[in-house]
HTML snippet that shows the backbone in 3Dmol.js (N, CA, C, O; Angstrom):
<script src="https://3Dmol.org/build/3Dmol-min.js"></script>
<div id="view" style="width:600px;height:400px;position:relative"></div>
<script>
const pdb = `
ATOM      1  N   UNK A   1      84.917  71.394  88.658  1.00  0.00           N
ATOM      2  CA  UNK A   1      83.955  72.484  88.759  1.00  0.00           C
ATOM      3  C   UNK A   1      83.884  73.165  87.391  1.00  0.00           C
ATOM      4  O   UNK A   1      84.953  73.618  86.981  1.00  0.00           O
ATOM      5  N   UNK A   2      83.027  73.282  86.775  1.00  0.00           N
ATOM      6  CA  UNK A   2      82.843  73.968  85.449  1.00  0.00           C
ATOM      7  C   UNK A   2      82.653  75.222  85.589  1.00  0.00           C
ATOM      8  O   UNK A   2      82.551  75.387  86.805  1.00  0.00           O
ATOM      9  N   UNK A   3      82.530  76.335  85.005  1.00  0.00           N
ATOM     10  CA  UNK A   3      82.269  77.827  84.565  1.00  0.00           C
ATOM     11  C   UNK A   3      81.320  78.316  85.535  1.00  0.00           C
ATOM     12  O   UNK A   3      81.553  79.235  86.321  1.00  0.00           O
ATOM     13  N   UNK A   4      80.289  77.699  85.454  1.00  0.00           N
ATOM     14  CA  UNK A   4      78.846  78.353  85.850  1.00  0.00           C
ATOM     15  C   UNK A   4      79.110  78.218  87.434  1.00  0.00           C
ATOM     16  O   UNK A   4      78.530  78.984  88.204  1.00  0.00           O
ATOM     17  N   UNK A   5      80.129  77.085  87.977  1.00  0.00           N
ATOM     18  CA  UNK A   5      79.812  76.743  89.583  1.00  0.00           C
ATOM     19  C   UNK A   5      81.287  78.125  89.490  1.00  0.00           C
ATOM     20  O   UNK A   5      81.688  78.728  90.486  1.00  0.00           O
ATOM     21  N   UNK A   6      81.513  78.209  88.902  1.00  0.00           N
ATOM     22  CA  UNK A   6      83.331  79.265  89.404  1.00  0.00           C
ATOM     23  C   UNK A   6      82.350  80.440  89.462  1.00  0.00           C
ATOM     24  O   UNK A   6      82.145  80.776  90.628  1.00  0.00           O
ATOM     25  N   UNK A   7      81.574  81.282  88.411  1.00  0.00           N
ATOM     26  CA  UNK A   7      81.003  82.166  88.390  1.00  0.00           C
ATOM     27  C   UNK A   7      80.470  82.703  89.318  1.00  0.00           C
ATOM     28  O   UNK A   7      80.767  83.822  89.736  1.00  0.00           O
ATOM     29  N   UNK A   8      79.245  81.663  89.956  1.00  0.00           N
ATOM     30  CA  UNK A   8      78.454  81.625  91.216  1.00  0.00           C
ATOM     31  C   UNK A   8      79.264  81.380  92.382  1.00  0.00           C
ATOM     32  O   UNK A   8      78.629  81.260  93.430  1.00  0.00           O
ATOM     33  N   UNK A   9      80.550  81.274  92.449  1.00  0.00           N
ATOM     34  CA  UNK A   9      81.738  81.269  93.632  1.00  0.00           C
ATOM     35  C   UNK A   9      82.166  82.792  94.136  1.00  0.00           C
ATOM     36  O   UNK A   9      82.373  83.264  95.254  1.00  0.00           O
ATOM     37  N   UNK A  10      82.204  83.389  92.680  1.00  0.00           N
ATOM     38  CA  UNK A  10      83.256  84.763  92.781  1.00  0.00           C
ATOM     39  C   UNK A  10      82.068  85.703  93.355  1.00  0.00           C
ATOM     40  O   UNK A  10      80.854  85.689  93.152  1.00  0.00           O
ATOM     41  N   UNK A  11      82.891  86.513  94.140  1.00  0.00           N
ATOM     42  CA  UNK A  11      82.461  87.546  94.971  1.00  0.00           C
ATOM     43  C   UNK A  11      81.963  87.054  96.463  1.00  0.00           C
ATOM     44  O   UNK A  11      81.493  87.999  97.098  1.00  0.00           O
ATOM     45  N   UNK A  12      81.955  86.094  97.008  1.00  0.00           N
ATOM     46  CA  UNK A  12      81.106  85.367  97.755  1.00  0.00           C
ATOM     47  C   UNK A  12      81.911  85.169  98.884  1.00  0.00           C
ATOM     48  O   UNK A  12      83.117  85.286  98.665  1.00  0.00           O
ATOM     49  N   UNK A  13      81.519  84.856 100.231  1.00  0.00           N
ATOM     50  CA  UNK A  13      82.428  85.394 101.187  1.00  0.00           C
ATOM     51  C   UNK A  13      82.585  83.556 102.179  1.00  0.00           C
ATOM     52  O   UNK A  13      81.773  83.032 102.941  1.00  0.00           O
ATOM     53  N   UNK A  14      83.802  83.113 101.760  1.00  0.00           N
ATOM     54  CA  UNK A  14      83.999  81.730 102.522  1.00  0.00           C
ATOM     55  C   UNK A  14      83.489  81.433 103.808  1.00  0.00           C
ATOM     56  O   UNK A  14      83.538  82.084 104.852  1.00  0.00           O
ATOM     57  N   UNK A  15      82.737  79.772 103.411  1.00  0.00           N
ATOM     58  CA  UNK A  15      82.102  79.872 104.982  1.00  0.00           C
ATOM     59  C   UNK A  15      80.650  80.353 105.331  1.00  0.00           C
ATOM     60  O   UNK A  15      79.995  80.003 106.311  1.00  0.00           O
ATOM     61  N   UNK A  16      80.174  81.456 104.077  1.00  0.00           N
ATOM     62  CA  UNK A  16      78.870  82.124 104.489  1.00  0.00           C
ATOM     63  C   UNK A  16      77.340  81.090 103.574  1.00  0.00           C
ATOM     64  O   UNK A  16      77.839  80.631 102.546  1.00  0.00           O
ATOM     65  N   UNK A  17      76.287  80.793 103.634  1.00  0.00           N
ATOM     66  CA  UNK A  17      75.462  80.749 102.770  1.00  0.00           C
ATOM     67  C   UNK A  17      75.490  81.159 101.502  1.00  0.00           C
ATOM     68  O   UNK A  17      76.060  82.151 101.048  1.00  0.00           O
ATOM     69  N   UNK A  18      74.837  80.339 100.935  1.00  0.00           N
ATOM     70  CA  UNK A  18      74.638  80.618  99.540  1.00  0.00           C
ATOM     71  C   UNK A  18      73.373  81.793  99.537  1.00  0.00           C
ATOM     72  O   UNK A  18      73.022  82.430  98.544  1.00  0.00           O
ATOM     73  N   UNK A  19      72.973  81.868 100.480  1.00  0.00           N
ATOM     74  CA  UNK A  19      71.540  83.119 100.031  1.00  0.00           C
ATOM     75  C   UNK A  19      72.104  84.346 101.125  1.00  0.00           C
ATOM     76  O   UNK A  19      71.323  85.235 101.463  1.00  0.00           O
ATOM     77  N   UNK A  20      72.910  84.328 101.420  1.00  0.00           N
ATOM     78  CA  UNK A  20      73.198  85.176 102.081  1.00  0.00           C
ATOM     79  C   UNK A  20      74.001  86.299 101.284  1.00  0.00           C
ATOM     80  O   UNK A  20      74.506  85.825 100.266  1.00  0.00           O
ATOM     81  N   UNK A  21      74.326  88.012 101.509  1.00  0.00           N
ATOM     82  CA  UNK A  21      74.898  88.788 100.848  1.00  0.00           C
ATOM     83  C   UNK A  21      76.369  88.324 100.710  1.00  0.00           C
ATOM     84  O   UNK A  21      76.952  87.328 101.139  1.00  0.00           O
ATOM     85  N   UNK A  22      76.757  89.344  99.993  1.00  0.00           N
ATOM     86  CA  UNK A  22      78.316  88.891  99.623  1.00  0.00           C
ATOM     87  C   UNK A  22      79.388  89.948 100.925  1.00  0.00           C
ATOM     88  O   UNK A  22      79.345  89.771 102.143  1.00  0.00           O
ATOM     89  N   UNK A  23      79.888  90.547 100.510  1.00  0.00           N
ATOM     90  CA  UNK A  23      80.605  90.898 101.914  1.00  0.00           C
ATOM     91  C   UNK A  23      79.819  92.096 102.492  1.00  0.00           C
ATOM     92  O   UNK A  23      78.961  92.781 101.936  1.00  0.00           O
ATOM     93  N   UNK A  24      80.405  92.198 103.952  1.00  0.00           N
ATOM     94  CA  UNK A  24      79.480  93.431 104.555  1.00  0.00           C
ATOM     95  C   UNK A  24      80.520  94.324 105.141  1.00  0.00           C
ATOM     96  O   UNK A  24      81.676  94.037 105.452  1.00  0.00           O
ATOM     97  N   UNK A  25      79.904  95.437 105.230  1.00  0.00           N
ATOM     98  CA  UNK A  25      80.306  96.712 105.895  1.00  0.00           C
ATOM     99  C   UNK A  25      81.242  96.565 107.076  1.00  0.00           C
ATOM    100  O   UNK A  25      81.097  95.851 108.068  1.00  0.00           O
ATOM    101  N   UNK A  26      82.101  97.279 106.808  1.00  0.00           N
ATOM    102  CA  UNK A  26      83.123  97.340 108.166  1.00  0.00           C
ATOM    103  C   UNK A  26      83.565  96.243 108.679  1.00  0.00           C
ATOM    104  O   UNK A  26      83.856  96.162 109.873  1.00  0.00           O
ATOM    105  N   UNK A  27      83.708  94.926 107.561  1.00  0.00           N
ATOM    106  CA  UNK A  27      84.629  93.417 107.701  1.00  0.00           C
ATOM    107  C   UNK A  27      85.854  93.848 106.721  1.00  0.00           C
ATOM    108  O   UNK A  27      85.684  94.617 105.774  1.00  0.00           O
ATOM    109  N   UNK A  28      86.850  93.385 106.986  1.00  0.00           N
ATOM    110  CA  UNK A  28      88.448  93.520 106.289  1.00  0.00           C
ATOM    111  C   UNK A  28      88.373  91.661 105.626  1.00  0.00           C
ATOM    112  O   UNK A  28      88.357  90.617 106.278  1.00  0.00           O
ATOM    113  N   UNK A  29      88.339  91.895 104.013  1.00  0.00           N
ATOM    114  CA  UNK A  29      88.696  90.610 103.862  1.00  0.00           C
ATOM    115  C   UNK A  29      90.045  90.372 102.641  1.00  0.00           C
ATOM    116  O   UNK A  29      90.809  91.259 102.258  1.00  0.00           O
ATOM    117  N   UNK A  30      90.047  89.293 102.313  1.00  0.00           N
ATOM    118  CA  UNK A  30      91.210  89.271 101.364  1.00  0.00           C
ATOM    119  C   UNK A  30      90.843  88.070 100.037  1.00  0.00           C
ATOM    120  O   UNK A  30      90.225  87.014 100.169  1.00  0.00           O
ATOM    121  N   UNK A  31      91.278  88.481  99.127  1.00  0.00           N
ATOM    122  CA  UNK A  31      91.043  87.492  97.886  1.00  0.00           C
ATOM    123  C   UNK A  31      91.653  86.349  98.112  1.00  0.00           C
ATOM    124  O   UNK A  31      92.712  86.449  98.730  1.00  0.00           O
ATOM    125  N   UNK A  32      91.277  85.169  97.769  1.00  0.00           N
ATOM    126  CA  UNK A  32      91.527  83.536  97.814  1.00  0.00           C
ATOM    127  C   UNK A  32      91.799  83.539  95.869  1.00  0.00           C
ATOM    128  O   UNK A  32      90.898  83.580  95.030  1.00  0.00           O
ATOM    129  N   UNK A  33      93.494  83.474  95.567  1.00  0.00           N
ATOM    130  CA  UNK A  33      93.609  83.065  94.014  1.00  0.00           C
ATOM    131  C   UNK A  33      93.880  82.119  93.941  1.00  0.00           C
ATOM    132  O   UNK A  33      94.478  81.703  94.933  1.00  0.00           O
ATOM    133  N   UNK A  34      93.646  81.007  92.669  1.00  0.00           N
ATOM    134  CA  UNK A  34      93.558  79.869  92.502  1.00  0.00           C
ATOM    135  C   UNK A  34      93.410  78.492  93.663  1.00  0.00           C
ATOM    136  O   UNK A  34      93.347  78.512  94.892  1.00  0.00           O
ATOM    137  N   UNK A  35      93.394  77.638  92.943  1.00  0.00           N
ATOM    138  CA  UNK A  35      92.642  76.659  93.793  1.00  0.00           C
ATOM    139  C   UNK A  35      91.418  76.431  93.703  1.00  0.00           C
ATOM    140  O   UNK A  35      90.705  76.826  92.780  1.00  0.00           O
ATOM    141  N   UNK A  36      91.055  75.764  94.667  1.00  0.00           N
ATOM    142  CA  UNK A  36      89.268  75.154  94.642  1.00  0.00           C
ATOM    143  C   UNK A  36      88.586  76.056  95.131  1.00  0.00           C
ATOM    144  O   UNK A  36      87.373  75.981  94.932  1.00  0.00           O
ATOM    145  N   UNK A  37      89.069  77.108  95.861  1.00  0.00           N
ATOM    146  CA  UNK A  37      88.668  78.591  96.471  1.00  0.00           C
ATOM    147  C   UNK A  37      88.716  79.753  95.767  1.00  0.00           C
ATOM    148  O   UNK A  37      88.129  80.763  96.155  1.00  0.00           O
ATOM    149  N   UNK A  38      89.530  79.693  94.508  1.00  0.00           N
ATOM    150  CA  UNK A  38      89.667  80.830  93.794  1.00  0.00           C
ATOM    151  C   UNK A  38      88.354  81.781  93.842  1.00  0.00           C
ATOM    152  O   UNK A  38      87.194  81.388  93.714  1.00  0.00           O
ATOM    153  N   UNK A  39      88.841  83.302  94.083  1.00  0.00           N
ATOM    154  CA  UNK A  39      87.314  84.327  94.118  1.00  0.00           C
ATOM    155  C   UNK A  39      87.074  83.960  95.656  1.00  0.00           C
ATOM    156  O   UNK A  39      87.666  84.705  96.438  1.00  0.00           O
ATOM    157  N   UNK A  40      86.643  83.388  95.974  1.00  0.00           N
ATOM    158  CA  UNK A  40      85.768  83.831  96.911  1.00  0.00           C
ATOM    159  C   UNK A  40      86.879  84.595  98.378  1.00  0.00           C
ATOM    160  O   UNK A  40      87.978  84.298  98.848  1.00  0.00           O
ATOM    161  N   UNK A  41      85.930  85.577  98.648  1.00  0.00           N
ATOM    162  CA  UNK A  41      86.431  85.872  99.756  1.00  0.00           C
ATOM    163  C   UNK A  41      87.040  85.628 101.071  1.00  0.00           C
ATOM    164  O   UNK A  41      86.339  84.698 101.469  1.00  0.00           O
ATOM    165  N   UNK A  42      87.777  85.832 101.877  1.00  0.00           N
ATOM    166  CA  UNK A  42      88.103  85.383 103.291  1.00  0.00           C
ATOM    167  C   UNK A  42      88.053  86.695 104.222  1.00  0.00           C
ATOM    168  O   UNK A  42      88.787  87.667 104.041  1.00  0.00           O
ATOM    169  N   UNK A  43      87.316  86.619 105.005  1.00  0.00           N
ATOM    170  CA  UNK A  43      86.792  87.489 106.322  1.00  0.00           C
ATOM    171  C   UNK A  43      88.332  86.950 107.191  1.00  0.00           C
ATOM    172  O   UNK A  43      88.545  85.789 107.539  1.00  0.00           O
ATOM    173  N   UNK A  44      89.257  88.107 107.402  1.00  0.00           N
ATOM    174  CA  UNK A  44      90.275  88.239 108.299  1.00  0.00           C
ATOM    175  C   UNK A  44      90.000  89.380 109.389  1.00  0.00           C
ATOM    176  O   UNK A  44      90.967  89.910 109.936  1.00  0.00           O
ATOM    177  N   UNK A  45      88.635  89.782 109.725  1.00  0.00           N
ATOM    178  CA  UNK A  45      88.271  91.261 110.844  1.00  0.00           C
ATOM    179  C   UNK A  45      88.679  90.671 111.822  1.00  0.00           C
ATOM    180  O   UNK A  45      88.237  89.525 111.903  1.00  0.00           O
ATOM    181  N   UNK A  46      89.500  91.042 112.791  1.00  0.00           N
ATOM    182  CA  UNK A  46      89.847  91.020 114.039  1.00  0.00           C
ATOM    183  C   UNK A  46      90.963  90.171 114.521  1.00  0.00           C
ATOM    184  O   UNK A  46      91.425  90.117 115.661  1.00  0.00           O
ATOM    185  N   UNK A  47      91.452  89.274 113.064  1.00  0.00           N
ATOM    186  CA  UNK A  47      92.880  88.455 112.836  1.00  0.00           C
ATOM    187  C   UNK A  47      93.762  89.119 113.009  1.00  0.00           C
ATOM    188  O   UNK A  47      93.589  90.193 112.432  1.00  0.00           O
ATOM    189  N   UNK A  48      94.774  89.061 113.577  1.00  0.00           N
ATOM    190  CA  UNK A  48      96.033  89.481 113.686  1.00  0.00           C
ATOM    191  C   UNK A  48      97.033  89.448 112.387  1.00  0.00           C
ATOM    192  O   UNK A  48      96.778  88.672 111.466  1.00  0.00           O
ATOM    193  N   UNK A  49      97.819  90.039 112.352  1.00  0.00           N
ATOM    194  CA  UNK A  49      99.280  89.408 110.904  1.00  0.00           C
ATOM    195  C   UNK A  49      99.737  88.181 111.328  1.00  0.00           C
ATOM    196  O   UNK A  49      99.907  87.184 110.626  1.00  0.00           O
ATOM    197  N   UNK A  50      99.961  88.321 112.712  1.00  0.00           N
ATOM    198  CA  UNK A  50     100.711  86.883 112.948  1.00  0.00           C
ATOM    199  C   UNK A  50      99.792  85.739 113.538  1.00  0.00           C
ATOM    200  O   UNK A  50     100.112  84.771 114.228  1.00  0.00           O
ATOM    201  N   UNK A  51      98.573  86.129 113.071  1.00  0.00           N
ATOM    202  CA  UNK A  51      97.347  84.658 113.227  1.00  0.00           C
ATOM    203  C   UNK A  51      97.245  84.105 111.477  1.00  0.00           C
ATOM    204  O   UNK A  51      97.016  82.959 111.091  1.00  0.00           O
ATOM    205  N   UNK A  52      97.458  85.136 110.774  1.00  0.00           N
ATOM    206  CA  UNK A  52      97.347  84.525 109.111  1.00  0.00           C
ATOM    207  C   UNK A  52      98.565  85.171 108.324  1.00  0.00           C
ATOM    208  O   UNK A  52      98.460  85.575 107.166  1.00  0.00           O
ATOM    209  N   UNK A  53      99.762  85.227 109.092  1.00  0.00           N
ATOM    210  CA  UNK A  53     100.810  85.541 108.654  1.00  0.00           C
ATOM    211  C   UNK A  53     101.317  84.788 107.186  1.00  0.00           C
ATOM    212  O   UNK A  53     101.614  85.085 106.029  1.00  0.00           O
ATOM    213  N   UNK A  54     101.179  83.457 108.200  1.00  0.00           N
ATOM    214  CA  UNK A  54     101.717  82.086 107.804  1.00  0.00           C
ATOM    215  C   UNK A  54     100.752  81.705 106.450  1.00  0.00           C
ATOM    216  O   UNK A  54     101.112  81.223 105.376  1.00  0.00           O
ATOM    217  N   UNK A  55      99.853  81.967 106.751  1.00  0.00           N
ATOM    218  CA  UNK A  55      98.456  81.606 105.684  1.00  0.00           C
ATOM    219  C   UNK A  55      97.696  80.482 107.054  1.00  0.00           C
ATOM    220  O   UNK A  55      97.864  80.041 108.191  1.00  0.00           O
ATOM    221  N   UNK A  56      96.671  80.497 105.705  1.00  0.00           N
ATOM    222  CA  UNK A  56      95.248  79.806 106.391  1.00  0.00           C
ATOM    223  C   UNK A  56      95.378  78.009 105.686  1.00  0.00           C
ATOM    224  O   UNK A  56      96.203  77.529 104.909  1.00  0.00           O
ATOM    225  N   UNK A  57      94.198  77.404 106.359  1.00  0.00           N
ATOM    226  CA  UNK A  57      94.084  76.209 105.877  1.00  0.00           C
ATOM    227  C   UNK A  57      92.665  76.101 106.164  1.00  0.00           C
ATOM    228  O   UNK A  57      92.160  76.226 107.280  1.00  0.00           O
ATOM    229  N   UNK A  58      92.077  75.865 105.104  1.00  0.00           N
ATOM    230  CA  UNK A  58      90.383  76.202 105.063  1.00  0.00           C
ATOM    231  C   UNK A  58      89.353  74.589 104.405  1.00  0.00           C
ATOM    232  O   UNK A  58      89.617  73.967 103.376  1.00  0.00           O
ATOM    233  N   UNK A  59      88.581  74.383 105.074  1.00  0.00           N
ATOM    234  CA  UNK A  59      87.749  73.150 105.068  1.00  0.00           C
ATOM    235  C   UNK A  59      87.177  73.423 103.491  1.00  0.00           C
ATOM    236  O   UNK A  59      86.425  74.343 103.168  1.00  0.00           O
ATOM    237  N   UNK A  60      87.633  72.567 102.759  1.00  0.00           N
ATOM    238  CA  UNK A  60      86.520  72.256 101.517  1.00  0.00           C
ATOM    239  C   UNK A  60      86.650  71.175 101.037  1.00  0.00           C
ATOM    240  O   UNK A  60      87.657  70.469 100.982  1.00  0.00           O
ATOM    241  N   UNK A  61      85.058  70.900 100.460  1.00  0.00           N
ATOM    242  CA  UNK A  61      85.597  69.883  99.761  1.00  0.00           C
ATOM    243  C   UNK A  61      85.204  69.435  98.185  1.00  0.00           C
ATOM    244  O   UNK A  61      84.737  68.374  97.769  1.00  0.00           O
ATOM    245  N   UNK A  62      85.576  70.655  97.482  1.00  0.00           N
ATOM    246  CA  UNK A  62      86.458  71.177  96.281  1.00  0.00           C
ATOM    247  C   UNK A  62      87.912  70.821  96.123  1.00  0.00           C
ATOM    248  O   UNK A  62      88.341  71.087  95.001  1.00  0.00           O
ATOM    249  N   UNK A  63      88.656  70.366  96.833  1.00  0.00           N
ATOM    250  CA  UNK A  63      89.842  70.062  96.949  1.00  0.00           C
ATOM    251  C   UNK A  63      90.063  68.852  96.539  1.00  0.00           C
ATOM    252  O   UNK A  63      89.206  67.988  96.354  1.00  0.00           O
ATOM    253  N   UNK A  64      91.746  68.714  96.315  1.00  0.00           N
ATOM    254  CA  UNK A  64      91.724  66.589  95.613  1.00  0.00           C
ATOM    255  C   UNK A  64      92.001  65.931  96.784  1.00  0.00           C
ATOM    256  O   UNK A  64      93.047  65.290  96.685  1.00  0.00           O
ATOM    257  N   UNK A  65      91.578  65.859  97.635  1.00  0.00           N
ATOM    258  CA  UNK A  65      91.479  65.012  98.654  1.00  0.00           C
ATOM    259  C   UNK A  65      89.199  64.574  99.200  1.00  0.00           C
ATOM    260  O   UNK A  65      88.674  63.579  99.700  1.00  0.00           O
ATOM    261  N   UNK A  66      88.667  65.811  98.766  1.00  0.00           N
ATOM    262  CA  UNK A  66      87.181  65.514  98.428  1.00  0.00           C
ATOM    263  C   UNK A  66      86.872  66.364  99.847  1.00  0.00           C
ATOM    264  O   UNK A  66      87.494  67.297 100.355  1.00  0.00           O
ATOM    265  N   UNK A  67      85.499  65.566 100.332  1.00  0.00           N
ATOM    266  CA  UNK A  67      85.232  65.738 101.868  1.00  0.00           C
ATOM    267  C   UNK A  67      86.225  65.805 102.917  1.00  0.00           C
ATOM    268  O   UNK A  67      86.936  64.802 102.976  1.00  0.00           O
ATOM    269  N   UNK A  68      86.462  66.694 103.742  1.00  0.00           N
ATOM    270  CA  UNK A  68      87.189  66.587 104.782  1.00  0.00           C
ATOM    271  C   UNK A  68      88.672  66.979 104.259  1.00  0.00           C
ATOM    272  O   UNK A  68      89.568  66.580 105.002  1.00  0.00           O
ATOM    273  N   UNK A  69      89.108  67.736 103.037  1.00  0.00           N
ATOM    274  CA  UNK A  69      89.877  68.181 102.780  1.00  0.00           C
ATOM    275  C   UNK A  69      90.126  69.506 103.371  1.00  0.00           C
ATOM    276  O   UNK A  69      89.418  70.039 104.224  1.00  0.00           O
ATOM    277  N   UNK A  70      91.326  70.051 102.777  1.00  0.00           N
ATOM    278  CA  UNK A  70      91.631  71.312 103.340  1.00  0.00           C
ATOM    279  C   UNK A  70      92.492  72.080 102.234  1.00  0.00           C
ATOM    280  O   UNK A  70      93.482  71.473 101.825  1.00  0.00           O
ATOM    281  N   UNK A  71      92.237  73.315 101.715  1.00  0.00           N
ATOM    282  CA  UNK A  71      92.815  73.899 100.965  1.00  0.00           C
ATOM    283  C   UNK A  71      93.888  74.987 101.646  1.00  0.00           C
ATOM    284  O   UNK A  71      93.495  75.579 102.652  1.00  0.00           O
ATOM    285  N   UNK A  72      95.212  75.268 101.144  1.00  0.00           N
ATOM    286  CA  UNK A  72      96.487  75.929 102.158  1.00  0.00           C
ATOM    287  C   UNK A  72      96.417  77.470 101.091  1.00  0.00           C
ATOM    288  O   UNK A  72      96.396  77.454  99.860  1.00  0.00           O
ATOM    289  N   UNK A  73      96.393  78.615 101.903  1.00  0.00           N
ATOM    290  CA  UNK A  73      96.476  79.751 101.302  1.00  0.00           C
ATOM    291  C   UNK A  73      97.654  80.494 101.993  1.00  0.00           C
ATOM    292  O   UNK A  73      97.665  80.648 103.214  1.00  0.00           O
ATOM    293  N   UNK A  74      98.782  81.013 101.073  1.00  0.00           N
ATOM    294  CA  UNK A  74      99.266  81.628 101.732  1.00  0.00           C
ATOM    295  C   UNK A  74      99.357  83.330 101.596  1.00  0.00           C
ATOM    296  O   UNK A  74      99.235  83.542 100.389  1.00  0.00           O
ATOM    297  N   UNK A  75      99.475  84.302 102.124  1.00  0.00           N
ATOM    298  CA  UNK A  75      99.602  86.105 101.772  1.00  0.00           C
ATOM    299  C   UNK A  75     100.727  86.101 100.678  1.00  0.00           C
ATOM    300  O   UNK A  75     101.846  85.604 100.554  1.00  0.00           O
ATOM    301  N   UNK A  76      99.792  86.981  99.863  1.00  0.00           N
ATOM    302  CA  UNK A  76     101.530  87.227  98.767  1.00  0.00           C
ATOM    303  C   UNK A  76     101.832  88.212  99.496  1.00  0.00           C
ATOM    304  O   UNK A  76     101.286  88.969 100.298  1.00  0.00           O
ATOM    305  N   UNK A  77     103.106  87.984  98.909  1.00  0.00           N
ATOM    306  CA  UNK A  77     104.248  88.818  99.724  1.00  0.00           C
ATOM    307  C   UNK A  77     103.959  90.935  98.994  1.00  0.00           C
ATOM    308  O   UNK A  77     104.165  92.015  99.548  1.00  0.00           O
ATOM    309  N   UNK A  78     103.433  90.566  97.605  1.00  0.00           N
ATOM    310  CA  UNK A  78     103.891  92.076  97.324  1.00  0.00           C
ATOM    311  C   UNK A  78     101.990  92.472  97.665  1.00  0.00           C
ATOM    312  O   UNK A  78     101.769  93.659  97.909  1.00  0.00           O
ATOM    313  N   UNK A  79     101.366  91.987  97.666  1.00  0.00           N
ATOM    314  CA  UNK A  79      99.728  92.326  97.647  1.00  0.00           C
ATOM    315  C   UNK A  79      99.105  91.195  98.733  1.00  0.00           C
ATOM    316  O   UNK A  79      98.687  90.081  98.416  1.00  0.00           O
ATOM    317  N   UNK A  80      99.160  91.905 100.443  1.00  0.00           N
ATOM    318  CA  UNK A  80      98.298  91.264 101.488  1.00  0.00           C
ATOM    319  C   UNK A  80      97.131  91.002 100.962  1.00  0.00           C
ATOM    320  O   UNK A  80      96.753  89.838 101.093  1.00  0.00           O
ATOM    321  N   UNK A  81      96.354  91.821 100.334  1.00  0.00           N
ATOM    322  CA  UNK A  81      95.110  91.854 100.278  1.00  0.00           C
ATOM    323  C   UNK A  81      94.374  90.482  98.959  1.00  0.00           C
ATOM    324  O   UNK A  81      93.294  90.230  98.424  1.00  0.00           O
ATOM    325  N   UNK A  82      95.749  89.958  98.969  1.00  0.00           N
ATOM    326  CA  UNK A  82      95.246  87.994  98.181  1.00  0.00           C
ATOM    327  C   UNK A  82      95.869  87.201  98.872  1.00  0.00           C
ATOM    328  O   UNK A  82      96.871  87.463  99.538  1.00  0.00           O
ATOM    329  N   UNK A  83      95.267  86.047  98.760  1.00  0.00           N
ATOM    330  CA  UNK A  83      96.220  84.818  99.278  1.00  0.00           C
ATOM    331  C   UNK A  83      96.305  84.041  98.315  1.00  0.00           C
ATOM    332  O   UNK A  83      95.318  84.142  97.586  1.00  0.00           O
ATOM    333  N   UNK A  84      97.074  83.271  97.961  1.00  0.00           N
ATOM    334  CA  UNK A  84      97.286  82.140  97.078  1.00  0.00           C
ATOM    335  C   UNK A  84      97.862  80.923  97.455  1.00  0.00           C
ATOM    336  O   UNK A  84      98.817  80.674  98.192  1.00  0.00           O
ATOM    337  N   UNK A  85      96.829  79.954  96.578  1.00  0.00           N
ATOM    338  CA  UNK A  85      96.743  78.735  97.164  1.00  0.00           C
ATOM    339  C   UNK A  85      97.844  78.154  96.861  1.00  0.00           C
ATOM    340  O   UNK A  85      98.062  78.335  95.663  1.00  0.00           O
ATOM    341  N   UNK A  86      98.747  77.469  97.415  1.00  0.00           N
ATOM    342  CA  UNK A  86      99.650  76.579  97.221  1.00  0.00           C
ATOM    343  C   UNK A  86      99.844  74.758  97.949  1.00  0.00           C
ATOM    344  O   UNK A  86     100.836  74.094  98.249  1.00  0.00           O
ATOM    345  N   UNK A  87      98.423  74.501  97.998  1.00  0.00           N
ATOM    346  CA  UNK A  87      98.287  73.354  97.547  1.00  0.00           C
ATOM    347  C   UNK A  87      97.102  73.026  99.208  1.00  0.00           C
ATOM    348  O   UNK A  87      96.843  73.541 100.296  1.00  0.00           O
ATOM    349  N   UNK A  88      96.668  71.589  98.191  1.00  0.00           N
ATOM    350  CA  UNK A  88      95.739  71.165  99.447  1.00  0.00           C
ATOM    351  C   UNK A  88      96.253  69.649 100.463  1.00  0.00           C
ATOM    352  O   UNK A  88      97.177  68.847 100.328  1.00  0.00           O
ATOM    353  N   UNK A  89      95.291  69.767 101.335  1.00  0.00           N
ATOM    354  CA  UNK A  89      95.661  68.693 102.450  1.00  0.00           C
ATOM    355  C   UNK A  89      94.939  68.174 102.791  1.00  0.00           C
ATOM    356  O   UNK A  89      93.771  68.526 102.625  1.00  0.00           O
ATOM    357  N   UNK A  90      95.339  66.884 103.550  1.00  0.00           N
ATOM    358  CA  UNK A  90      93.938  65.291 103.822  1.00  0.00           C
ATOM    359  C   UNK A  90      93.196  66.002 105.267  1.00  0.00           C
ATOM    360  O   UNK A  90      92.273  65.421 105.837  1.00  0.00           O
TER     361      UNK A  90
END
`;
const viewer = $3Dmol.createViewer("view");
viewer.addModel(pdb, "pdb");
viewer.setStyle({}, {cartoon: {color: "spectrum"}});
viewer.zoomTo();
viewer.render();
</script>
């Protein structure tokens, strides 16, 4: 992914359209750092701690596995409000 596709990533809310706004009113989300997800947002409204305690595992296929991959995010421990990627899956 070069510059211009990372650019047009950041701020942008995982999962949503490309013409669609970036996050909305009265959703709780959390930063996605590094990885094939880096920037873009994750919508956690109505998740529990112990539904994304563990972290998430999210469909892309930006990842080195391609189509049908899955990128693994987990909560940092000192700042909930990011997750960081620590690696992807087939």
């Amino acid at each position: 992914m070069d510059s211009d596709d990372e650019q047009l990533l950041r701020g942008r809310v995982y999962g949503q359209d490309y013409d669609q706004p970036g996050p909305r009113t009265g959703q709780r989300y959390v930063e996605l750092v590094g990885g094939p997800l880096d920037g873009l947002l994750l919508d956690v409204t109505g998740r529990t701690r112990d539904e994304i305690g563990n972290g998430v595992s999210l469909a892309t296929e930006l990842g080195q596995f391609g189509a049908g991959g899955r990128a693994i995010y987990t909560p940092r421990p000192d700042d909930p409000g990011r997750f960081d990627w620590v690696g992807d899956a087939p």
